[in-house]
N, C-alpha and C positions, 0 to 999 in steps of 0.2 A: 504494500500500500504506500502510495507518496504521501510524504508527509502535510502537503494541504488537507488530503480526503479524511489521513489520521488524524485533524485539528478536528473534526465533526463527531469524529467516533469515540473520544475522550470527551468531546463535550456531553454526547450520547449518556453515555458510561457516568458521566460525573453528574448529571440531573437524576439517573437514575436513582443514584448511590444517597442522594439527598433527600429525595423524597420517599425512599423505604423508610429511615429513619424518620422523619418527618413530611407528611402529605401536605404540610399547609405552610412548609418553607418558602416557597418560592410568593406566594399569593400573602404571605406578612412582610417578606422582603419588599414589595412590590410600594406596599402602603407606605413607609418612610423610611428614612434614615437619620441613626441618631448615633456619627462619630463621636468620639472625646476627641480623637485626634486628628491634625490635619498633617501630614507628614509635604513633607518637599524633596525630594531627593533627586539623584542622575538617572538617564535615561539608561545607562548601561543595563543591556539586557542580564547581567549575572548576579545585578542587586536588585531582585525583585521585593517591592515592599510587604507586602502580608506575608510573606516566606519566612525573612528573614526576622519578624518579629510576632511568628506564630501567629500572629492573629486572623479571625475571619472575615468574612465577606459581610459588611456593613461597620465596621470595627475601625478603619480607616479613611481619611479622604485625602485623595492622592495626587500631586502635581511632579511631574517628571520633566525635566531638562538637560541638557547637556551641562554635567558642572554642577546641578544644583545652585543656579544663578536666582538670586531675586532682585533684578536692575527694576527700578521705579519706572523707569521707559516701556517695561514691558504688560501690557494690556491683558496680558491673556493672565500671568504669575496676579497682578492687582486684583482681578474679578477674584480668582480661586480664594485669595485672603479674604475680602471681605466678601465675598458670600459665605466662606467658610467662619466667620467670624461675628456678621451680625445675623447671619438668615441659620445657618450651623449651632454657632455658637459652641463653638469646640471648645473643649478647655486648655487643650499642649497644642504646640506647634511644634512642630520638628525640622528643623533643618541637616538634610544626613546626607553627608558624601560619604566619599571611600576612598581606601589606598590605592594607586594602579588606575587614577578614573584617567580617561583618556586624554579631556578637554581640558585640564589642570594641566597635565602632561606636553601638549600641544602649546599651549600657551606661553609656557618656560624656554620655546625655542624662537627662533629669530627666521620663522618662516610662514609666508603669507599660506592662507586656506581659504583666497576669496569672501565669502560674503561672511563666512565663519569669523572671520576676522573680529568682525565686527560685537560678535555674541562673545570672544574669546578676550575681548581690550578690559574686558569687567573683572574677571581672573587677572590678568597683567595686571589693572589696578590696586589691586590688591597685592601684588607682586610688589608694587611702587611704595605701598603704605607701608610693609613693614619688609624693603630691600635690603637696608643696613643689619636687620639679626637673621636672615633668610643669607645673606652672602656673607655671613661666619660660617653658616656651617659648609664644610668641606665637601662633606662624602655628598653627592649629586641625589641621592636613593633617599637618603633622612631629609634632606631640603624637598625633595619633592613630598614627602608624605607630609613632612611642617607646612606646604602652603597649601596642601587639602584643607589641614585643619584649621588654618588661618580664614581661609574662603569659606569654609562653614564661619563659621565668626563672625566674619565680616555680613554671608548674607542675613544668619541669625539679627545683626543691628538692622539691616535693611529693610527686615520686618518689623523689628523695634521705631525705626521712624516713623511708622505708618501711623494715618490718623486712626485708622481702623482697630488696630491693635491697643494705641494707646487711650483711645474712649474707650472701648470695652474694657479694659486694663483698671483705670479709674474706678470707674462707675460698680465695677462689677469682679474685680482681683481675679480676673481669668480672659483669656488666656497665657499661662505661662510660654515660654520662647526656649527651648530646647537645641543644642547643638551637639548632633553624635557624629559618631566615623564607623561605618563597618569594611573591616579587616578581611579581605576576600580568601584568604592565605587561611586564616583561622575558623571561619564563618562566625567571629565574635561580634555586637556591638560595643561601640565604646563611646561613653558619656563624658565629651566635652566637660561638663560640669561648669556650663558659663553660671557668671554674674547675674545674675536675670534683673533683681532687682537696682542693681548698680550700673549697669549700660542703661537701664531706661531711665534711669535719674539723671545720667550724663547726657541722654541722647537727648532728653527733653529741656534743656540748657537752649539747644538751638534747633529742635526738632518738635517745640513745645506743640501740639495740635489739637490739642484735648479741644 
């Protein structure tokens, strides 16, 4: 069987398998959804998000990118926050890269990819932000895996900016702003362990939007 026709027959297989255990899964799934969490992570097909953090189908709401970028230019990253945040009303947000991501990887070299370029300059800037302890370290392997973790960080604040985030924040002490890395080498998560409540008291010095 080609692997398109086997994309149907696992689907087949896997309604089955749902509704033996439960007949009226699909017809309560139907009716809402009700994440706690909103995850953001890379497109890379090997970090799949419910996979990777055991969880189910209604359990998460998922926004995927090359890099796990959240640039304020991008239309489509802003809607997912705030619908995820005033119509949702999730309580974590998650910003999760990973070791080995491609678009981090790409970015650290001094070679055009056309229009990619352009989605890759938000990584570089973050390159720029913290270049001086990024060009201490020597070994090329640890500096790329430090500015995965830095680009979560940085998109982590990028959500922290938001007017979205911070009136719901205010008003209402959720949604928290989470920064993890998963380890492909390992299949571990790893909890950044940002500041949460000390980036958004610095962010709103000049990001005030309440």
């Amino acid at each position: 069987m080609d692997i398109y026709k086997e994309i149907f027959e696992n689907n087949k297989k896997w309604v089955e398998e749902k509704v033996k255990n439960d007949k009226e899964f699909f017809t309560n799934l139907y009716k809402e959804q009700n994440p706690h969490f909103l995850y953001i992570g890379c497109s890379d097909s090997r970090v799949p998000a419910n996979v990777i953090t055991g969880l189910d189908i209604g359990d998460l709401f998922v926004h995927r990118n090359i890099a796990n970028l959240v640039p304020n230019t991008d239309m489509n990253v802003m809607s997912v926050l705030q619908f995820s945040i005033e119509v949702l009303n999730v309580k974590h947000i998650v910003v999760c890269g990973h070791y080995g991501c491609g678009g981090v990887k790409a970015s650290m070299n001094n070679t055009s990819f056309g229009l990619l370029d352009n989605w890759l300059r938000n990584v570089r800037d973050v390159y720029r932000l913290h270049e001086s302890c990024l060009n201490e370290i020597n070994d090329s392997n640890l500096r790329f895996d430090r500015l995965v973790e830095l680009n979560v960080i940085e998109q982590c604040v990028n959500v922290i900016k938001t007017s979205y985030l911070q009136k719901s924040y205010i008003k209402n002490k959720y949604p928290e702003v989470h920064g993890w890395i998963y380890d492909m080498k390992s299949g571990y998560l790893k909890d950044l362990k940002i500041d949460f409540p000390k980036i958004l008291s610095k962010v709103r010095e000049l990001y005030n939007l309440e």
